[in-house]
N, C-alpha and C positions, 0 to 999 in steps of 0.2 A: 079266176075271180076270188078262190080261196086264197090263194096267196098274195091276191093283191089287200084283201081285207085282214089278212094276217100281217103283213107288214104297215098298211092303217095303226094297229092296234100297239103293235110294238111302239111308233114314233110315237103315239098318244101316250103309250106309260112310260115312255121317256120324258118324255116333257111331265109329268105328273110326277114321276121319279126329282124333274129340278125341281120346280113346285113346290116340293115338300121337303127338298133340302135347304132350299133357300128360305122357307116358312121356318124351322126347323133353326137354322145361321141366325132369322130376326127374331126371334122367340128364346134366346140363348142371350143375347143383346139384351132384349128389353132384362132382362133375367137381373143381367150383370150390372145396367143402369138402376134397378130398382136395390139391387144389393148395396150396390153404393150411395144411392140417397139413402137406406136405412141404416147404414154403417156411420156416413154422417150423423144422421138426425141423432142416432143412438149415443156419438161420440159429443157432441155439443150439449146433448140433454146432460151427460153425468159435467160434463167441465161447465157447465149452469148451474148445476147443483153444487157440486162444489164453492163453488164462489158464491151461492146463494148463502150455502150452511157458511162459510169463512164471513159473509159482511153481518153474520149477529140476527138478533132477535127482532128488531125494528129498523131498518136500514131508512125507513124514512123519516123518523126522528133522527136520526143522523145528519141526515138532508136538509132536515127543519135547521137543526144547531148550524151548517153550513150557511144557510141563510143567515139565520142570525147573527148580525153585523156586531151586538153588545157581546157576546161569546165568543170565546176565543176557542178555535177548535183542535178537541182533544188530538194525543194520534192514534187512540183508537177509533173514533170517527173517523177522520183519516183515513185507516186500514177497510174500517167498515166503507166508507165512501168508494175507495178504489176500488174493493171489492163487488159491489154494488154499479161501477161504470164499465166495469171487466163482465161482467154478467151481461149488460144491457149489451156490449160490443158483441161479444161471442154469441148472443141472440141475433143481436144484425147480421153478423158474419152466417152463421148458423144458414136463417133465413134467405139468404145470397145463394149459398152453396144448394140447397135442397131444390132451390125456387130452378136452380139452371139445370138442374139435374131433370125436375121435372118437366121444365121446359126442353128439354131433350130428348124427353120420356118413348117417342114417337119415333125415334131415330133418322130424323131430319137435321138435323146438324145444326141445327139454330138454338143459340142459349138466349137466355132472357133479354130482354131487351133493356141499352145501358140507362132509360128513363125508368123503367120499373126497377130493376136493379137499386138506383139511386133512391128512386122515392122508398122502397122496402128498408134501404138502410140508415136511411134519414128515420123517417118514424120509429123505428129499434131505437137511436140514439139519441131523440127528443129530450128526455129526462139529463141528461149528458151535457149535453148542447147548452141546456137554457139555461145554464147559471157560468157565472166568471170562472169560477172551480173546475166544473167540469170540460168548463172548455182548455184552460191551460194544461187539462190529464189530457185530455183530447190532443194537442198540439203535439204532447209526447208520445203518442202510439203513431206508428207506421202504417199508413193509409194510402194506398190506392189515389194516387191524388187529383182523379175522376168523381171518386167518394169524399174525399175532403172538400172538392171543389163545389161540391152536391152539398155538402154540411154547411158551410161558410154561406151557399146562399139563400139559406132556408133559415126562416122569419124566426124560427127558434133558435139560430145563433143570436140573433139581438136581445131574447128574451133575458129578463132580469130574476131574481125571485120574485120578486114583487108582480109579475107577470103567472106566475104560479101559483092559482088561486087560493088550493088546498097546502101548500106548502104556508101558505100566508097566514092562513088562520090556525097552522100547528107554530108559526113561530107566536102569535097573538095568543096562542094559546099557553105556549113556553113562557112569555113573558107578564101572563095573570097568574101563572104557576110561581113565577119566582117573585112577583110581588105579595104573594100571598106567604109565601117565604119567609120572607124580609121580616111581615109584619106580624108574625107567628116568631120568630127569631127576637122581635125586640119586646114579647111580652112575658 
């Protein structure tokens, strides 16, 4: 009876032995998933910053002058603007990579789903999207074209500036700026 209760014991810390190696294998995993979202996140936060510090002081006065149709735009705008749509991208992208990571988190094999995906990167590149400008920069980056196909049919591809309400009243406001300009100039 001892020895049959002694070899009970043995299979039981055997199996308690896998148990905890295999707890042990998924805990090692999650480890290495969490490393690597935080390796992203960490790596996208500085190339944001970067390109936030590169598009300037007011990137949406930039934005405003891009609207504005009587202005002709600088190439510092310009640089500031690209800058400023390389920021919103590598936010969207950013946002992509972390979101399947954590969707993964659990180590069930499944990455985000391609609707949430798309919608996450859509709303990143809204800003992007809604004016003519930013969409022909758009046409030049190399996109996933599940994600293009996802941009092209989202209501903010149609948008105009004039669809952009805060963008409207910085150009209305641009243009009492320079008419006040004008008339300071000619006294």
């Amino acid at each position: 009876m001892l020895e049959r209760f002694s070899h009970i014991i043995q299979i039981i810390s055997g199996i308690v032995l896998i148990v905890g190696v295999v707890l042990v294998i998924w805990q090692i995993r999650q480890t290495e998933r969490l490393t690597q979202a935080t390796l992203a996140d960490t790596y996208f936060d500085k190339v944001i910053a970067q390109a936030a510090a590169a598009a300037g002081e007011n990137p949406m006065a930039a934005y405003a002058r891009m609207c504005d149709k009587e202005t002709p735009l600088s190439f510092e705008d310009a640089l500031v603007l690209h800058n400023l749509f390389l920021q919103r991208y590598f936010l969207a992208i950013s946002t992509i990579v972390v979101g399947n990571v954590a969707a993964d988190g659990f180590g069930t094999g499944l990455a985000a789903s391609n609707d949430r995906v798309e919608r996450l990167f859509v709303s990143n590149m809204n800003l992007v999207i809604a004016t003519e400008y930013g969409r022909a920069w758009f046409e030049e980056m190399d996109v996933p074209p599940d994600l293009r196909k996802a941009v092209e049919a989202s209501p903010y591809y149609q948008n105009t500036c004039e669809d952009m309400g805060i963008i409207q009243r910085m150009i209305e406001t641009r243009i009492k700026e320079k008419a006040g300009e004008a008339t300071d100039g000619d006294n």
